[in-house]
C-alpha positions in Angstrom: 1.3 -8.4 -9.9 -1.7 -7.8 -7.9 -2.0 -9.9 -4.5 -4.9 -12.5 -4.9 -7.5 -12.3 -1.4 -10.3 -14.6 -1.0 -13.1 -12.6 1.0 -15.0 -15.1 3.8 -18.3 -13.7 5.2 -21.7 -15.1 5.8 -23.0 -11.9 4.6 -23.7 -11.0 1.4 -23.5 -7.2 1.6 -20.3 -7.2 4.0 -18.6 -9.2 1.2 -19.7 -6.7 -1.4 -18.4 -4.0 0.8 -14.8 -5.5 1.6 -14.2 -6.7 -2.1 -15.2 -3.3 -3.4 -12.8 -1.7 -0.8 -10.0 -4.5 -2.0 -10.7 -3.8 -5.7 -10.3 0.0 -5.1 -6.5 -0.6 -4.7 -4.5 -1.7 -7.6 -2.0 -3.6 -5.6 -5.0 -6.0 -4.6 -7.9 -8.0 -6.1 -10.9 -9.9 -4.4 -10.9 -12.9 -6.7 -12.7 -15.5 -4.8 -15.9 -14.9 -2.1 -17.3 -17.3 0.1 -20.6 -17.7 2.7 -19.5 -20.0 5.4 -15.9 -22.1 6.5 -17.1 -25.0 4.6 -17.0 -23.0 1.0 -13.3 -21.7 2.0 -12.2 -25.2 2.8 -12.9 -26.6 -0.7 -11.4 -23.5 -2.7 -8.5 -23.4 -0.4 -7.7 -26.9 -1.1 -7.7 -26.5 -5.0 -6.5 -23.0 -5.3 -3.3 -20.4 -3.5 -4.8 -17.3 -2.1 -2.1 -14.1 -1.0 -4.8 -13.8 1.8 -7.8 -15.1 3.2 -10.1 -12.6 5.3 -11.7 -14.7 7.3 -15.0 -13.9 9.6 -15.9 -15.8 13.1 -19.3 -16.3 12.8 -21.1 -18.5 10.1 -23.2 -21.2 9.4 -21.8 -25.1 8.7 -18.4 -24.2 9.2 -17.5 -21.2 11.5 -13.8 -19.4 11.3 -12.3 -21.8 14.2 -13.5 -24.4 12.6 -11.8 -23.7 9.4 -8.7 -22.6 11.3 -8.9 -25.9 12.8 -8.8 -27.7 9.3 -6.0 -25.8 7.8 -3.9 -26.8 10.7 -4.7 -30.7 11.0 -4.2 -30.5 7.0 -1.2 -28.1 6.5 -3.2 -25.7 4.1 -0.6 -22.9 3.5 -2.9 -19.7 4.0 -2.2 -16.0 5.8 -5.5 -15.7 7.6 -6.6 -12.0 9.0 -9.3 -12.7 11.0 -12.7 -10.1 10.7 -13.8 -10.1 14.1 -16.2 -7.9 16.1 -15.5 -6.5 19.4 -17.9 -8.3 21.4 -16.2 -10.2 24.9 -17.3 -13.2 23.1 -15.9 -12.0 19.9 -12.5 -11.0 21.4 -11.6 -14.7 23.4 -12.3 -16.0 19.9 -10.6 -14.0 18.1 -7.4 -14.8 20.5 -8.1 -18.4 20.2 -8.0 -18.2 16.2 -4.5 -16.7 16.4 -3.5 -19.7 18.4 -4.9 -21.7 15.6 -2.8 -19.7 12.6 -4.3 -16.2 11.9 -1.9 -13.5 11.6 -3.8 -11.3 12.9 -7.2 -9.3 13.2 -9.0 -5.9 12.0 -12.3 -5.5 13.8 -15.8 -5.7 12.4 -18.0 -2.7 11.6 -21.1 -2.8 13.8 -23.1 -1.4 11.1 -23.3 -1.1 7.2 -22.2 2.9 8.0 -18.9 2.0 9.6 -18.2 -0.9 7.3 -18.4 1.7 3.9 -16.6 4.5 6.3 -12.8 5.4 6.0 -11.8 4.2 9.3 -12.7 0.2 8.9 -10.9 1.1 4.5 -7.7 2.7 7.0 -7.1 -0.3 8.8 -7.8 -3.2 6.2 -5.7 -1.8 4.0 -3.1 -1.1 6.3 -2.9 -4.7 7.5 -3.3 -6.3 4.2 -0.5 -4.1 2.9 1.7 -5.1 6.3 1.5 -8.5 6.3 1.6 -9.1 2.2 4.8 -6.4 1.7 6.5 -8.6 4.5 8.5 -10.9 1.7 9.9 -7.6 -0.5 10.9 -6.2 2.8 12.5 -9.0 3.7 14.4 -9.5 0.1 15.9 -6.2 0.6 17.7 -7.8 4.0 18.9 -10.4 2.9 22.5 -9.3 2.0 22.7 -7.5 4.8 21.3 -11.0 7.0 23.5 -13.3 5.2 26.9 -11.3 6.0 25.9 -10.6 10.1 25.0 -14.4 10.0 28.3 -15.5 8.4 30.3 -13.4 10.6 28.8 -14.8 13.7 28.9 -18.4 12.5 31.1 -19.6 15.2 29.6 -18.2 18.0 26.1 -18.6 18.7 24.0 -19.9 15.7 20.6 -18.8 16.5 22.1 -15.4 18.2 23.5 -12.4 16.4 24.3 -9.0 17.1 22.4 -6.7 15.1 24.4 -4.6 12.7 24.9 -1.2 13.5 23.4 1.9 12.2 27.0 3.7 11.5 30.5 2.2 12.7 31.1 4.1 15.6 30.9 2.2 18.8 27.6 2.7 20.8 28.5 4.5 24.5 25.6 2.9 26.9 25.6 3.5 30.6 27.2 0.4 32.4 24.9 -1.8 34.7 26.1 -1.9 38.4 28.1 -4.6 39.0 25.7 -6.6 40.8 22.6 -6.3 39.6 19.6 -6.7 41.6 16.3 -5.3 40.1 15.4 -5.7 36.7 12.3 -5.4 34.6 11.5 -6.4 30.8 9.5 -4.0 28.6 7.9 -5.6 25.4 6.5 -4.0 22.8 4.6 -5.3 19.5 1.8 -5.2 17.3 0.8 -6.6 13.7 1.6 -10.7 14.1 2.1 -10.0 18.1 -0.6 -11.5 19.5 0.3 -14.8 17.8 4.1 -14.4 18.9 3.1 -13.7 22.1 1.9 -17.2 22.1 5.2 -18.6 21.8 7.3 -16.1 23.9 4.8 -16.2 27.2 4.5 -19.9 27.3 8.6 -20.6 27.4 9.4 -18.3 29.8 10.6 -20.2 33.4 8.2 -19.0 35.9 11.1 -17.7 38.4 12.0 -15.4 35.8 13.7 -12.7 38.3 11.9 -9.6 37.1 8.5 -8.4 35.9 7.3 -7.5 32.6 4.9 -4.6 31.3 4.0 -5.4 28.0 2.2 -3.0 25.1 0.6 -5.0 22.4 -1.7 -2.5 20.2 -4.9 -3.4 21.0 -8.5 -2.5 21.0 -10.3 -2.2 24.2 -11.7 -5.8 25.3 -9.4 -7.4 23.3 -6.2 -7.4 26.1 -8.0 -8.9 28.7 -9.1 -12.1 26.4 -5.5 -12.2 25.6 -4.2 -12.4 28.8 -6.8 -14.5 30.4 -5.8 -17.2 27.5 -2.0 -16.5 27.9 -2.1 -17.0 31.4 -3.9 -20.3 30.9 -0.9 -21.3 28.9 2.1 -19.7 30.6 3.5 -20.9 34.2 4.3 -17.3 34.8 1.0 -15.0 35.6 -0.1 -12.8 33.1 -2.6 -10.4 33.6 -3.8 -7.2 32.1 -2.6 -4.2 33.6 -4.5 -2.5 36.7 -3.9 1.4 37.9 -2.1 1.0 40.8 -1.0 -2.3 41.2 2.6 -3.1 42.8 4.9 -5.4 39.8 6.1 -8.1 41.3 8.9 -10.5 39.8 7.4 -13.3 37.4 4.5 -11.8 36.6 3.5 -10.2 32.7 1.6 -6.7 33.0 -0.7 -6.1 29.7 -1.5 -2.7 28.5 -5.2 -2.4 28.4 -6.3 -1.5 24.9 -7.6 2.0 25.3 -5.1 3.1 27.7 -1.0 4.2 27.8 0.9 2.1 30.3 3.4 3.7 32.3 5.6 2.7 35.3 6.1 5.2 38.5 7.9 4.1 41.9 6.1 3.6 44.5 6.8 3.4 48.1 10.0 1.5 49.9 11.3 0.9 46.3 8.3 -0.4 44.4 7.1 0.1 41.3 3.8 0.5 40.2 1.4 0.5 37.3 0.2 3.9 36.4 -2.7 3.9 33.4 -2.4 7.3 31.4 -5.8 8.1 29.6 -4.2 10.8 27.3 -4.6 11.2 23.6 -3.5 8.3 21.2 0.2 9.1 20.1 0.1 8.6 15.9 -3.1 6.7 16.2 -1.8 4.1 18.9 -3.4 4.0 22.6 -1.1 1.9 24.5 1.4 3.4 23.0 5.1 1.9 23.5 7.2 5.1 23.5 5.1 6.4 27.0 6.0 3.1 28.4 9.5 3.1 27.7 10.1 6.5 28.3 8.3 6.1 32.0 10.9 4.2 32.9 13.9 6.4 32.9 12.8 7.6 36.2 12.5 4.2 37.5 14.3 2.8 40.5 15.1 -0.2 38.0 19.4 -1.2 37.5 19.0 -2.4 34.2 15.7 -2.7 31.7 15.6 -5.6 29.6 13.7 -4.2 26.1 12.4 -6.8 23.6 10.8 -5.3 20.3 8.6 -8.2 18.7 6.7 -8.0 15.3 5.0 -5.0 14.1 4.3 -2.4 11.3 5.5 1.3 12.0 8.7 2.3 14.6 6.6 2.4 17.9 9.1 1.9 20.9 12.2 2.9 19.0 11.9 6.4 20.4 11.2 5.3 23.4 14.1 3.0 23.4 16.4 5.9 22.5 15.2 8.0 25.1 15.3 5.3 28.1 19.2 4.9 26.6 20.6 8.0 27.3 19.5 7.6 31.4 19.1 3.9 32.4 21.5 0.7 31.3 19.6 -1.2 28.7 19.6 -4.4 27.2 17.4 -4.7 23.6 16.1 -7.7 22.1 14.7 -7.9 18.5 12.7 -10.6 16.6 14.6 -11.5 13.4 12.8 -10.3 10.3 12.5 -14.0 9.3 10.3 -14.8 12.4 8.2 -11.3 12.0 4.4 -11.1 10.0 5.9 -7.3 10.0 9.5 -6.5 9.9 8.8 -2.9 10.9 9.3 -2.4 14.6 12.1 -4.5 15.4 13.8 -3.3 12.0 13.3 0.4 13.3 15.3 -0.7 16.5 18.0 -2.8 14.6 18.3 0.5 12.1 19.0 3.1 15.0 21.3 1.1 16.0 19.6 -0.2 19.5 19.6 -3.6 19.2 22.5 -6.1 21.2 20.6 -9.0 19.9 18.6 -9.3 17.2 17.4 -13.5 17.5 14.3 -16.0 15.6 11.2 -15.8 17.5 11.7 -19.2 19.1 14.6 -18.3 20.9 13.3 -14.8 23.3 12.0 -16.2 25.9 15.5 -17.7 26.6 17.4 -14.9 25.8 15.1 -12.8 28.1 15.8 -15.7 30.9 19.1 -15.2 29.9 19.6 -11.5 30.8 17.2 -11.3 33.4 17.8 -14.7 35.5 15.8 -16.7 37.7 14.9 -16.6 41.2 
């Protein structure tokens, strides 16, 4: 059955252009248009869209303010925000992810771009991520339901992700007293919104720093961490070359640049921004930033693997294993827009804890410890 998307923009020729670039796959169908927020509002009160791509801008009723009225009224709707890649454009995109979109593609700046392949690549791509998200997650449920019962009478909201094959995984012990620790977080599709969750419940002694890769355009970090910062009693801040990580502070990857961590002097680390090619099409990339951190100074990395499409970090995560003691988080698929990261960790048999969105920030605390 096709999946049903109503198409929001106050201009006439972008909605042509996105319903005609819906329509052109058969797993999809534009079946409703609208011109500004206040249109949506009264179709998706009467009628249950698959998706709603939504723009910022428009007259009566913008995109916040529909977001707004979804919210105070509990209108069930996957919103993927349009947005363009203005400053202005990016803090509201951020803000509308607070308010319930799953996430954004950005805005052609011109009727060119919008009919191009690029701007096709990457709507399709997300609408096929976050509407495939139920038949990935029917094809784990088995699986869930066994590692859950299992575990039932130890932690409920915990459980140790199943294993790839049944032989025992041999990691590299952490010193018995471990002093210096960092976390390493890696997401994409649906991040941005979980990010608003995680951030916020972290205790602001948390004893180590975090770099953080979140695929991103360029702009679009730096009104994500401005606003997360707002919200978070730890400081987080996106990423500067150079800069010295200091405990209780989260370290964004600018969009547009690979994050890396190198030691610096007396037994510092420090932020290093690589400005080589995108790796598959993603630039930060979370594979340079976990695999920059075998030669780090660090007793024990903390990874956590939030939601995503694709199998960024898993390499990474592989490669960091075989040098450095490691501890790996990953959302549950049930908490994920897109099962696909943390499912790639869980699969290669990397994850100790595989745990709802609502509970990492504590189980980060709780492997990293306060100051």
């Amino acid at each position: 059955m096709k999946k049903n998307i109503l198409v929001v923009d106050d201009s006439a020729l972008m909605r042509r252009v996105i319903c005609d670039i819906i329509n052109s796959d058969n797993r999809f169908q534009a079946i409703d248009t609208c011109c500004d927020g206040l249109q949506a509002y009264e179709k998706l009160k009467m009628k249950r869209y698959d998706a709603v791509l939504l723009d910022v801008y428009m007259p009566r009723m913008d995109g916040l303010q529909l977001l707004e009225r979804i919210q105070a009224e509990h209108i069930n709707a996957t919103v993927i925000m349009v947005s363009t890649l203005t400053t202005e454009g990016a803090s509201v995109t951020v803000r509308a992810m607070e308010l319930g979109a799953v996430d954004f593609v950005t805005k052609p700046e011109n009727i060119i771009e919008a009919k191009g392949q690029d701007f096709r690549k990457r709507l399709m791509e997300m609408l096929q991520a976050v509407l495939h998200i139920d038949e990935i997650q029917s094809q784990l449920q088995p699986q869930a339901r066994t590692a859950t019962h299992e575990r039932s009478r130890m932690t409920p909201s915990v459980m140790v992700a199943p294993k790839a094959n049944d032989t025992p995984r041999k990691r590299m012990p952490a010193p018995r007293k471990v002093n210096n620790r960092i976390v390493a977080l890696a997401c994409s599709t649906g991040g941005p919104k979980a990010l608003h969750t995680v951030l916020p419940s972290l205790d602001p002694g948390m004893d180590a720093p975090m770099v953080l890769v979140q695929h991103m355009p360029t702009g679009f970090t730096k009104s994500l961490a401005d606003r997360l910062n707002e919200l978070s009693k730890v400081t987080v801040k996106e990423a500067e070359e150079g800069e010295t990580l200091e405990k209780g502070v989260v370290y964004i990857a600018p969009g547009g640049k690979h994050l890396e961590v190198v030691c610096g002097v007396n037994g510092s680390h420090k932020v290093h921004l690589n400005d080589a090619p995108a790796i598959g099409g993603l630039k930060p990339c979370a594979n340079i930033m976990y695999q920059s951190l075998k030669n780090s100074r660090y007793d024990e990395i903390t990874c956590v693997v939030l939601t995503g499409m694709g199998a960024d970090g898993t390499a990474g995560i592989e490669e960091l294993d075989k040098s450095k003691p490691i501890h790996v988080i990953a959302q549950n698929a049930q908490t994920c827009v897109v099962y696909g990261m943390p499912r790639a960790v869980a699969e290669a048999g990397l994850a100790d804890e595989v745990v709802p969105l609502e509970s990492i920030a504590n189980t980060i605390i709780k492997n990293v410890g306060v100051k």
